[in-house]
C-alpha positions in Angstrom: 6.4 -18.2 -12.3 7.4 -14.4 -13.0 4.5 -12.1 -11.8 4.6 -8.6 -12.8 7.3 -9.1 -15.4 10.3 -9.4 -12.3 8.8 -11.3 -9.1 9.3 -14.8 -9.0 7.1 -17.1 -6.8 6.5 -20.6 -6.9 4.0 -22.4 -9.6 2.6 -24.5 -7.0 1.2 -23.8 -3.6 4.0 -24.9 -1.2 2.9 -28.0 1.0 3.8 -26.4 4.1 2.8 -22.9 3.4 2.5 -20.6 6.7 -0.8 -19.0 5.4 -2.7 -21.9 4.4 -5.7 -22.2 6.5 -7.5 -24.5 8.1 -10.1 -24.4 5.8 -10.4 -22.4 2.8 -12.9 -19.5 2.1 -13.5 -16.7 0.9 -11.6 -14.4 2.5 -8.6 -16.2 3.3 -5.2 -14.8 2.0 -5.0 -17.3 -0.6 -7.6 -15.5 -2.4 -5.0 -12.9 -3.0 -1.9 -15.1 -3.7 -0.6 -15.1 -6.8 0.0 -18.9 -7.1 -3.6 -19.5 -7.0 -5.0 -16.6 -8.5 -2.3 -16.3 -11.7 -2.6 -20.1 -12.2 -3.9 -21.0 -15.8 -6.7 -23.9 -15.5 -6.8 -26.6 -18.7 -8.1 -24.1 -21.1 -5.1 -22.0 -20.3 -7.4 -19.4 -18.4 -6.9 -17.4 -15.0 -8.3 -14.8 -12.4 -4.9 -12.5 -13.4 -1.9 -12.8 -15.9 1.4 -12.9 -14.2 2.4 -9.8 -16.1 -1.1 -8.0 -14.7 -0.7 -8.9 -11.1 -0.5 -5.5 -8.9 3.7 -4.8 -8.9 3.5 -3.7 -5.1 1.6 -7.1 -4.0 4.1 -8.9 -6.0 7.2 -7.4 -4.4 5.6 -8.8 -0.7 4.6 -12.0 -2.0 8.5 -12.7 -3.5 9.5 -11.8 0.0 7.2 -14.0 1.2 8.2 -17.1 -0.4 12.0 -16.1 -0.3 12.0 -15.3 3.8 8.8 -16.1 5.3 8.0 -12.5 5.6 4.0 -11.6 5.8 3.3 -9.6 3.0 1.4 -6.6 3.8 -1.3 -6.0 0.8 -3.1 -2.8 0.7 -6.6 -2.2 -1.0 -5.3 0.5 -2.3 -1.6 1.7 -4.1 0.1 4.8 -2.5 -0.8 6.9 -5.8 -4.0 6.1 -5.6 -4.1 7.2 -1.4 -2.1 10.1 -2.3 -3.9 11.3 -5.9 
């Protein structure tokens, strides 16, 4: 799937994914990953559109998928920090 119009990550959660927890809750990681969160249910709904998922999130969780590198996600983007 393309998230923020240019990111491209995997439709389904990989089977061996490095993050996937024990159990899930809450506050796990896959709360914030896109596969999960961006995929549409029967009735063609979702927590985020792929074209609304935060660009800088996106960008970590490509690298993620492509190298196995932990994406870093801030609360917060730099502009908002900065502005």
């Amino acid at each position: 799937m393309l998230i923020a119009g240019k990111y491209d990550v995997p439709d389904e959660c990989p089977e061996k994914c490095a993050l996937r927890p024990d159990t899930f809750y809450q506050g796990c990681i896959c709360t914030r990953c896109p596969v999960l969160i961006c995929k549409k249910d029967e009735d063609g709904l979702c927590l985020v559109g792929e074209e609304d998922f935060r660009e800088d999130w996106a960008e970590e969780w490509e690298r993620f998928f492509r190298d196995g590198t932990i994406p870093e996600l801030p609360l917060q983007t730099k502009e908002k920090k900065d502005g």
